[in-house]
N, C-alpha and C positions, 0 to 999 in steps of 0.2 A: 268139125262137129259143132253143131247149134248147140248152146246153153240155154237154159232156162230159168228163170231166177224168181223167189219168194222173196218179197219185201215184206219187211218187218215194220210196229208201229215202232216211234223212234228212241221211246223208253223200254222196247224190249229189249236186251244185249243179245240172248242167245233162243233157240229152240233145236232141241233134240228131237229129229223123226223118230218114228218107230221105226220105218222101214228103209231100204238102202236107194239112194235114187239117183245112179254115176252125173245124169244128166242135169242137175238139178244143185243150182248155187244158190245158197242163202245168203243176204246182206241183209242189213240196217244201217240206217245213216241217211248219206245223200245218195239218191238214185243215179246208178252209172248204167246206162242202157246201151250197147250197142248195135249196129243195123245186123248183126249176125245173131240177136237176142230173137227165139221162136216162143215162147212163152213168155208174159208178164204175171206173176200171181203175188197176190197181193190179200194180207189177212188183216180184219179189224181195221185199225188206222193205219194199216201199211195199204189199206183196199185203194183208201183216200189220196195217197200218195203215190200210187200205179196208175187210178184214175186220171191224178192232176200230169203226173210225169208221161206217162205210153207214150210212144213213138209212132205209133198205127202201125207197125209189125208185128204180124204172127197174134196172138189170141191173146185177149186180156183177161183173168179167169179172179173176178173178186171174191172172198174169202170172207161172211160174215159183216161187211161192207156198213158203218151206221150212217144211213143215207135216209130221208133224202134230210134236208139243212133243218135245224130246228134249233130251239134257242139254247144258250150254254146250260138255264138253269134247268131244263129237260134232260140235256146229258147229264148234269152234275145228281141229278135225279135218282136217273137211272143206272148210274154208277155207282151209286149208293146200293143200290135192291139188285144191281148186279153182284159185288162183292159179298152181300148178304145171302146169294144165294149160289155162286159157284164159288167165289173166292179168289182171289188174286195170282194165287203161286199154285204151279202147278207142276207135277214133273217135268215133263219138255219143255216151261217155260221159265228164262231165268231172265230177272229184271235187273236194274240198276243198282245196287246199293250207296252210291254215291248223293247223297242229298240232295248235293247244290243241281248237279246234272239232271237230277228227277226233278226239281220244281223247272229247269230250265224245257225239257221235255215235253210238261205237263202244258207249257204256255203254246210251245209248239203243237202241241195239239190240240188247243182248243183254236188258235188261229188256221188248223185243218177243217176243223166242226163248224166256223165259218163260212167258209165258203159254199156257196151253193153249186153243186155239180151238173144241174141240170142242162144247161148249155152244151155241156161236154160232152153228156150223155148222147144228147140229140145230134151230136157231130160224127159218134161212132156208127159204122156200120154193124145191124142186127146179127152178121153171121162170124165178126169179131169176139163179142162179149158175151162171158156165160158169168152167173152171181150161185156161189153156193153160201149155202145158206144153214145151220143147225137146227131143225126143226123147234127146235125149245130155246132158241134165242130170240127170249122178249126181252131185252134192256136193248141192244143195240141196230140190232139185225131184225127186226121185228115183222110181224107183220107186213104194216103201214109200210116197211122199204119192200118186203115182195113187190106188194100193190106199185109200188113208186119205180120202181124195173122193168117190172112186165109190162105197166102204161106205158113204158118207153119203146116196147116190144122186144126184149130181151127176154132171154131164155133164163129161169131158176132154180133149181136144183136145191131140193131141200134136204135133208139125211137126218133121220130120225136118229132118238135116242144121242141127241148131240145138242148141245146152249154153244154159248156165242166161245166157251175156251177150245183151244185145241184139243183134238181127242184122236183116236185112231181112226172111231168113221168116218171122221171129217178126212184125214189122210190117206183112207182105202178111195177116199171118192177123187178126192184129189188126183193122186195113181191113175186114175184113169188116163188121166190129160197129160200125164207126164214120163208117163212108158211106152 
């Protein structure tokens, strides 16, 4: 049986689906991918780290994705007026509590928000990669990354009444690609 696997970003510990999904293994950490893996799916900073990791097997499906490169103090920005406006914690998602591990997290993901993915993007083939997107995700997922995908000529998938946290319509859409 082919698995399918959600990468997480690396300071989330856990998420709870709503729904039941037999095929469908969730990690965080280091990506362990192997050539039996049919799905890559990858949410927020876990997008960044399916992007960097994939194997070129089976479909890479980014999740909310904060692309394309722009400078830390633009994230640290928009991570502010993110927080202000959905908030951090959220049912299905459960973070660190550990201090030291969350500042060490924190660096690992701004040495993600470095890197510029465009190269990579350009190496994938167009019938590989689909980007879903929460319609009302302007801090990470924004616009300008639509724009920054599609010019690549990838396919976007927006889902209304959804910002850049977990929600269920983001995981009814998901569903699609994983049933």
């Amino acid at each position: 049986m082919n698995k399918k696997i959600l990468i997480l970003p690396g300071w989330m510990t856990k998420l709870e689906l709503e729904g039941d999904y037999p095929n469908l293994s969730i990690q965080s950490g280091k990506l362990n991918v192997g050539a039996e893996d049919e799905s890559l799916i990858g949410f927020s900073l876990g997008a960044l780290v399916a992007l960097r990791d994939w194997n070129g097997k089976g479909k890479l499906i980014l999740i909310n994705p904060p692309l394309p490169r722009r400078s830390i103090f633009t994230w640290l920005f928009n991570w502010v007026r993110y927080i202000l406006a959905e908030g951090l914690f959220r049912k299905q998602q459960k973070f660190t509590k550990n201090p030291f591990k969350y500042v060490l997290e924190i660096a690992q993901c701004v040495k993600l928000l470095r890197i510029d993915f465009s190269k990579r993007l350009s190496s994938i083939p167009k019938e590989k990669l689909i980007m879903i997107r929460g319609k009302k995700d302007n801090f990470f997922c924004d616009d300008r990354a639509v724009q920054f995908v599609r010019a690549k000529g990838f396919q976007v998938i927006e889902v209304k009444n959804c910002g850049h946290n977990w929600c269920e319509a983001l995981e009814k859409e998901i569903s699609k690609f994983i049933n």
